[in-house]
Structures are given as C-alpha cells and as structure tokens.
C-alpha atoms as one frame of an Amber mdcrd trajectory, in Angstrom:
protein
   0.000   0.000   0.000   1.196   3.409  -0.729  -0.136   6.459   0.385   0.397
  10.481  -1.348  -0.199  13.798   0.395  -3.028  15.667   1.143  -3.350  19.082
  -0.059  -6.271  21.492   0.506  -8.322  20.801  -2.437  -7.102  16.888  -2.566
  -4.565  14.707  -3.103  -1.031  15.917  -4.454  -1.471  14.650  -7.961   2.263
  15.365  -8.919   3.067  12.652  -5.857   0.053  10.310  -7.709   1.516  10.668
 -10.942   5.125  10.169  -9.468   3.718   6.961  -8.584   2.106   5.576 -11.332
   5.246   6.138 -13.801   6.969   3.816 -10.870   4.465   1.446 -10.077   1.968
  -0.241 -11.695  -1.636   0.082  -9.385  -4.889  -1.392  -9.577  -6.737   0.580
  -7.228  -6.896   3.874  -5.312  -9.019   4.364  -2.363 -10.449   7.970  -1.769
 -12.978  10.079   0.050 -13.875  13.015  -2.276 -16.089  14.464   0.270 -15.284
  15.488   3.772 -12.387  13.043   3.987 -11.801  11.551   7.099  -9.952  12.664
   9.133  -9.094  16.074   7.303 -12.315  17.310   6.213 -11.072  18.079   2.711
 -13.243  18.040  -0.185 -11.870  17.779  -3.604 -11.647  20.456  -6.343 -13.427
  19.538  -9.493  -9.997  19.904 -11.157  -8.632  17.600  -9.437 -11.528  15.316
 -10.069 -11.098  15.308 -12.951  -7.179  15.217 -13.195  -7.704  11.665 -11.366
 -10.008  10.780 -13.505  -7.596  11.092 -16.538  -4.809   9.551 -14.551  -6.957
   6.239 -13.970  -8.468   6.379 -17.194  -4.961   6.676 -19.068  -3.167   4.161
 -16.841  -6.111   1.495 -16.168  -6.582   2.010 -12.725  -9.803   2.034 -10.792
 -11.012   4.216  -8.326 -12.777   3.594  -5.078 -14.679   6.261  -4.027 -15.921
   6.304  -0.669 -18.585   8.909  -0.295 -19.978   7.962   2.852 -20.095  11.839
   4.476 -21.369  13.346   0.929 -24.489  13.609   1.834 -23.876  16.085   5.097
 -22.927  18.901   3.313 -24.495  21.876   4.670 -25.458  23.849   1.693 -27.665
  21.736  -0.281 -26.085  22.114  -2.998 -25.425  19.217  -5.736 -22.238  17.017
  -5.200 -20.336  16.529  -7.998 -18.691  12.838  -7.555 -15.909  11.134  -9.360
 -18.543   8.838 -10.540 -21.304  11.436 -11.907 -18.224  12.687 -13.907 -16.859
   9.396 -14.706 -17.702   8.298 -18.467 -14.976   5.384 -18.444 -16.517   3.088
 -16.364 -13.091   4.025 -14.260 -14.991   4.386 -10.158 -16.333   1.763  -8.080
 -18.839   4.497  -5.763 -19.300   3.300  -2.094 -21.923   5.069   0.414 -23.562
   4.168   3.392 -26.270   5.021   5.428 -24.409   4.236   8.792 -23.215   7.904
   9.289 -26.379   9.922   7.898 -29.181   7.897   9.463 -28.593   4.946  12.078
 -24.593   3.659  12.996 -26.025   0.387  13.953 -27.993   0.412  10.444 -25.547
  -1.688   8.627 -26.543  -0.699   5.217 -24.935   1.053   2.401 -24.721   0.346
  -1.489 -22.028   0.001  -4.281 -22.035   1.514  -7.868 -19.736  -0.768  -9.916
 -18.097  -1.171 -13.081 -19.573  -4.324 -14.689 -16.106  -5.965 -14.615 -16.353
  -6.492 -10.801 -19.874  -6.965 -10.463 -19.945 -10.717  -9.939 -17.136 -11.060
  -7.858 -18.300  -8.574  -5.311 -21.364 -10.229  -5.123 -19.359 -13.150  -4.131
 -17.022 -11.562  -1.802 -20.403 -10.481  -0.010 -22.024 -13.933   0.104 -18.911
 -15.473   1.513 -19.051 -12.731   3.700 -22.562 -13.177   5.410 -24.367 -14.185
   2.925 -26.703 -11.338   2.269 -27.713  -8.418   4.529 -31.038  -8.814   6.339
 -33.891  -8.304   3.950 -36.192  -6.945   6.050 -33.737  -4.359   7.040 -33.469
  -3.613   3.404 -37.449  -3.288   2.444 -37.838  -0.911   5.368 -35.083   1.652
   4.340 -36.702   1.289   0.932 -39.889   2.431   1.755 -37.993   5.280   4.427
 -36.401   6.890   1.091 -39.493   6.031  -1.262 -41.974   7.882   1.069 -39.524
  10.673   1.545 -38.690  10.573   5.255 -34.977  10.119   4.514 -34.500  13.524
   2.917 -36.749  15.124   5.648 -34.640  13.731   7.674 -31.373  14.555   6.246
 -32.544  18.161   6.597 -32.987  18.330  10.119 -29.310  16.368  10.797 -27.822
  18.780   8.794 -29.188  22.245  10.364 -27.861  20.453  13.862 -24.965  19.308
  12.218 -24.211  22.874  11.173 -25.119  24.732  14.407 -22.761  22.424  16.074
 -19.843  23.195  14.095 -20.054  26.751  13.830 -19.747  26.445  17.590 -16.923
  24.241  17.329 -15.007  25.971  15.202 -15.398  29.492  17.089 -14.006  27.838
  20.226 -10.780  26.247  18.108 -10.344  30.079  16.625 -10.495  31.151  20.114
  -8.050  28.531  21.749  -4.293  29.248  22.075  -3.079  25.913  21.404  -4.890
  25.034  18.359  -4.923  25.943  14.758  -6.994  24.431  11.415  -4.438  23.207
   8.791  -6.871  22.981   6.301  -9.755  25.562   4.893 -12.975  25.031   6.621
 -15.469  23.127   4.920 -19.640  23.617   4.857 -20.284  19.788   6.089 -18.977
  16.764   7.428 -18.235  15.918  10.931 -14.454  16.121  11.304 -12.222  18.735
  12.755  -8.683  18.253  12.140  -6.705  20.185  14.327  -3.007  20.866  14.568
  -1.446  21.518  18.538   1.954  22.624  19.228   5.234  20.602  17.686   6.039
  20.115  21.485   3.108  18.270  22.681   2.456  14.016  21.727  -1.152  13.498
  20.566  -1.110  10.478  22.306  -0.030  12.025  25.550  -2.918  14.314  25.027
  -5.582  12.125  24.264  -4.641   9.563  26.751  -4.998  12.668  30.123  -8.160
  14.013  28.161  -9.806  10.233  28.240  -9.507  10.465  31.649 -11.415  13.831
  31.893 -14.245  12.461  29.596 -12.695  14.160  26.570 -13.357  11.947  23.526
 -10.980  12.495  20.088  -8.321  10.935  18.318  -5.041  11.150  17.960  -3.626
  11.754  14.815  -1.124   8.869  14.809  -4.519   6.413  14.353  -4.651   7.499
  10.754  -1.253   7.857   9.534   0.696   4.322   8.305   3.905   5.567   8.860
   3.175   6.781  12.679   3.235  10.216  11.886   0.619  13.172  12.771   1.834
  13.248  16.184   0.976  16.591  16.589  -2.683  16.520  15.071  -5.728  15.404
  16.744  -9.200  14.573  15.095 -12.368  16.298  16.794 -15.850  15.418  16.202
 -18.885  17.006  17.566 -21.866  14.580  16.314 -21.997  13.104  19.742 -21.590
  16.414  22.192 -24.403  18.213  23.087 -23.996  21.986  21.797 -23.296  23.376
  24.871 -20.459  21.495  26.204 -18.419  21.946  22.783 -16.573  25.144  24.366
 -15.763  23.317  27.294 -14.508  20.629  25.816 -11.927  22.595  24.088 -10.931
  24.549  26.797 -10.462  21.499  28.551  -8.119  20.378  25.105  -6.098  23.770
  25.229  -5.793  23.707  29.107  -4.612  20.441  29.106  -1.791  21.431  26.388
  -1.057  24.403  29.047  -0.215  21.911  31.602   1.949  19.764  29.310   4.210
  22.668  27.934   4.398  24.180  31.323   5.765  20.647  32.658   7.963  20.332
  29.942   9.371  23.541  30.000  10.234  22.920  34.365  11.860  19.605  32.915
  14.427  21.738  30.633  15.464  23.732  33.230
C-alpha cells in the first residue's frame, strides 16, 4: 500500500503521478467528500485530473462517499462517478453515518467488470444483509422521510460546528491546517510541535474528553501533533468546554515540559 499527500483541495497529484510512472496500481481508495480525518473536499480539477490519470493508466477508483451527503449547503455534489464516463470508479456510500450507525446498510455503484465477484465476496461474507432491514429503508427513502430527515441532521450538524469551530479560533493551542469546509463531521486540528497526541488524548480520556489522535490514521506513525475532533456526539453546549479542557490540558503539558528543561 502506498499512500500520497493531502493538499487542501485533494490529493497531491504530482506525488500520484510520481507513482504511477513507478508502479503499476490497480486501485486507489479515496474520500472526495469530507475526507476523514481532514475534512477536505476535492476540487473539481482535481476530479477530474484523477479521472484522466486512472483512465490513461487502467486504474480504478474507489470512491468512498460515505459523508457526501452532510454537506451543509444543499447544494449538488459533484462525484468522481457522476463525472466518470470510463466506467473508471467503483462508488461506495452508506447510510451508517447519515441515518442509524447500527444500520448496517450502504450500497455500491460498480463497473460491470467487478460486479460478480463482489457479489461473491459479499455472500462469503454473510451471505446477504437482512432483507427486512433492506425493504424498510426502501420504503424510508421512497416515502420521503430520509431527505426530511437529512434536513434536520444537517441544520444540527451545522449549528454544532459553527460552535466548534469558534471555540478552536479562540483557543491558544490550536490551529486548522486545512480551509474550513460547509459539512462533514471532522475537525482536524493541529497543537503545538512540542506536545504528543497520544499524551494528550490519553490525560483528556480520563477527563471524559473523547478524540483521536492523529497517529490512528497515519501508516507511517506520523501526525503526532494533530488530533481529530468530532462534535456529532456532544451536546452543543459542552463543545466550548470541551476545548478549553483540550487547550488547558496542552497548558499543563508545555508548562511541565518547560520545568523539565530547566
């Protein structure tokens, strides 16, 4: 597996393309909206720049749009697949995120070539999800009540990150690498070079502070100094608490390290 840097409107496609020329690749696994954990959402050059790139060197592309539907400005999402005329992206989503986590349901888009052998990988799997599961989120989306429902999630959604993202402007210890995004549930936040994430999250568990360090989503063990927020389980009102608890707790931890050096 190889991985390429992030950039603020996607992935660095000269770091793509520098791998492709080296290595031959079947697949490349993305998240085109609201990536987790940054937040980013692509450009639609760069859509369509990867789009080439797989298209030219016979790659496919998995796109994993499992957050496109919180956006908070109800506007149309353009995916890689909507602009894919190859047949070039496999399109995963789910309804885990957007409706019920313990509703184990979601849906693929494929390419004909794979179609049978997914459907095999899924049988082997566990055999078929449960079908009355599936006729009763049919008739949720048929009579509407999804979208009515996806409305209200979103206007909380949105309420609760404007909060959250006043009270990271406001802290002293934390900054937003990337350009704030209207959607999605992420916050990835950068704390001083100084401080360990892990450290940090492991004094903040004990407080009842719930995030993740950034080491979880790095293979190489890097993003020490990056934690991922998320607000969808927080009440609105204890969002600024919880991140003064975040930027007091970095307070302690530089002001211990600093007695150390001395």
């Amino acid at each position: 597996m190889v991985t390429v840097p992030l950039l603020a409107d996607g992935p660095d496609m000269d770091a793509i393309r520098a791998v492709v020329d080296q290595t031959p690749i079947d697949f490349y696994y993305t998240m085109t909206h609201f990536q987790c954990p940054s937040n980013v959402c692509w450009s639609e050059r760069k859509r369509r720049e990867m789009l080439a790139l797989a298209q030219a060197n016979s790659f496919t592309i998995v796109e994993d749009d499992c957050l496109g539907d919180l956006a908070f400005n109800g506007r149309p999402r353009q995916t890689l697949r909507g602009l894919d005329s190859g047949n070039t992206v496999l399109y995963l989503n789910s309804f885990s995120k957007s409706l019920v986590p313990g509703l184990r349901l979601g849906y693929l888009l494929v390419p004909g070539r794979y179609e049978k052998r997914l459907i095999l990988a899924k049988f082997n799997a566990d055999i078929a999800s449960p079908a009355l599961l599936q006729e009763m989120l049919a008739l949720y989306l048929r009579r509407g009540l999804y979208a009515a429902h996806l409305e209200r999630l979103v206007a909380q959604y949105a309420s609760k990150r404007r909060c959250m993202v006043q009270a990271i402007l406001d802290a002293r210890h934390l900054s937003l690498p990337y350009p704030e995004q209207a959607g999605g549930v992420f916050f990835w936040v950068q704390i001083p070079d100084t401080v360990d994430a892990v450290l940090l999250w492991k004094r903040l568990r004990l407080q009842g502070v719930k995030l993740m360090p950034g080491t979880v989503f790095s293979l190489t063990g890097s993003a020490q100094h990056f934690l991922r927020l998320s607000y969808v389980g927080c009440p609105l009102e204890l969002i600024p608490e919880g991140i003064h608890c975040i930027d007091r707790e970095i307070d302690w931890l530089l002001e211990h390290q600093a007695a150390s050096e001395i």
